[in-house]
TITILUM-453502 format. One record per residue: x, y, z of N, C-alpha, C in turn; residue in one letter. Coordinates in steps of 0.2 Angstrom, whole numbers, padded with zeros to 4 digits, always signed. Layout:
% residues N
XYZXYZXYZA...
***
This chain:
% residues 68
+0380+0517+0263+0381+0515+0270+0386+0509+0270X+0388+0509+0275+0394+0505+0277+0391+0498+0280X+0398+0492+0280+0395+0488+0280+0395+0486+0290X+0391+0485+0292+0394+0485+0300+0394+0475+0301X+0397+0478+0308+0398+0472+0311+0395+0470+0318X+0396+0465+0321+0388+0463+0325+0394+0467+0331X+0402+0468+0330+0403+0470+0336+0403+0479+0337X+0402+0482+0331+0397+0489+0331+0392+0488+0332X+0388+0486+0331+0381+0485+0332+0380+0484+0341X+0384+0482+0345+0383+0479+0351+0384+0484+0353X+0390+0490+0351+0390+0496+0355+0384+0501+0355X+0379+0498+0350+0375+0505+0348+0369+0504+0355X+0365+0507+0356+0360+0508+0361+0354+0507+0356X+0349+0504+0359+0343+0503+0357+0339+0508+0349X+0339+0515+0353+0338+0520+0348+0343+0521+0343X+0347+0520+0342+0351+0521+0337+0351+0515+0333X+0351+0509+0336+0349+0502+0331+0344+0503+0325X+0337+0505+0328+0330+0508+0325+0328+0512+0320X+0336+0519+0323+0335+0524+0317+0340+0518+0312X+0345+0517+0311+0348+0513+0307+0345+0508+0302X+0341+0506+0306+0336+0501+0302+0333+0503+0299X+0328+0508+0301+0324+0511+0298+0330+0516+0289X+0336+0518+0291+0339+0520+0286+0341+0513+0281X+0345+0508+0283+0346+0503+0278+0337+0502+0275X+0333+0499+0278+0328+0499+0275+0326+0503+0270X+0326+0511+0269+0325+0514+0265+0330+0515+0257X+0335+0512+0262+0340+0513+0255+0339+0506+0250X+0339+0502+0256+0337+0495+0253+0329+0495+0246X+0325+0497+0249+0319+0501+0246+0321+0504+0239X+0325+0507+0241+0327+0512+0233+0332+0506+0228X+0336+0503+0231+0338+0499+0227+0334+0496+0223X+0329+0491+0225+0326+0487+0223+0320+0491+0219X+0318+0496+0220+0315+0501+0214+0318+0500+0206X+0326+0504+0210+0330+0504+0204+0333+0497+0203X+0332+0490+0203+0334+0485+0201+0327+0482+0197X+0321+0484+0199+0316+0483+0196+0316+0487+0188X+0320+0491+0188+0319+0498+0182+0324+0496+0178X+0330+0491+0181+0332+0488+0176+0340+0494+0176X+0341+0498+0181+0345+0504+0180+0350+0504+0186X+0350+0496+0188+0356+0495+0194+0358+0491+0192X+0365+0493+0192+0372+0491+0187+0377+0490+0192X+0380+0495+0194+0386+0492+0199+0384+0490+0208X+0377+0492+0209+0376+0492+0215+0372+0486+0216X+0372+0481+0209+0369+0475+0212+0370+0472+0218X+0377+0470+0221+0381+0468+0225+0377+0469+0233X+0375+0474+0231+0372+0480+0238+0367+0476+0242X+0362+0473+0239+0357+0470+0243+0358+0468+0246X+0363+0461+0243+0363+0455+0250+0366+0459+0256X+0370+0461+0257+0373+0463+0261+0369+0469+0266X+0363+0470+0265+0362+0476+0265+0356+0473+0269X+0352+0468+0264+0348+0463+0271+0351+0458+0277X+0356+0457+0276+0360+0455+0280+0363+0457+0286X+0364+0465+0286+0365+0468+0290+0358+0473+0294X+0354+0471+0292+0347+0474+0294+0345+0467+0298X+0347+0460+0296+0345+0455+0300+0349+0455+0307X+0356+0457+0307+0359+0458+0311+0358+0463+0317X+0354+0469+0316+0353+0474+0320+0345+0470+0325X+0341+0467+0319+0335+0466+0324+0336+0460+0327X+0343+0455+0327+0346+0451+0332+0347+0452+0337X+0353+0458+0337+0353+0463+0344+0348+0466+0346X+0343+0468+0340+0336+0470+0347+0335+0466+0351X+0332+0459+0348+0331+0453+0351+0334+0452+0355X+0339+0450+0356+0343+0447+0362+0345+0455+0368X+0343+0459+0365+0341+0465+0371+0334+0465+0373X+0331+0463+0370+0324+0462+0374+0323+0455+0379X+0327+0451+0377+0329+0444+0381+0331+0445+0387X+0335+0448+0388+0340+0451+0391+0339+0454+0399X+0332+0459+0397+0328+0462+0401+0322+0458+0407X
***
């Protein structure tokens, strides 16, 4: 998954935020498996970035529920 920006993120509608989450999360999930197992080598990088960009989607949820 690619790294987004808060001004893709502003194009997306509600539903599409959610599944997105719901996907970085998973992948996030598997990383940390394999980080755990000791068998993540080039995608250490990945995390930060990866919670970072999950915090960013539930910011726009937030401030679209503000909003209403």
């Amino acid at each position: 998954m690619t790294r987004l920006s808060m001004k893709s993120i502003k194009q997306l509608n509600e539903k599409d935020i959610q599944s997105k989450i719901q996907e970085s999360r998973s992948e996030l999930a598997k990383l940390r498996v394999d980080a755990s197992k000791g068998t993540l080598r080039k995608e250490s990088g990945k995390l930060k970035p990866i919670r970072h960009d999950i915090a960013r989607m539930l910011t726009r949820i937030n401030e679209m529920k503000n909003k209403k």
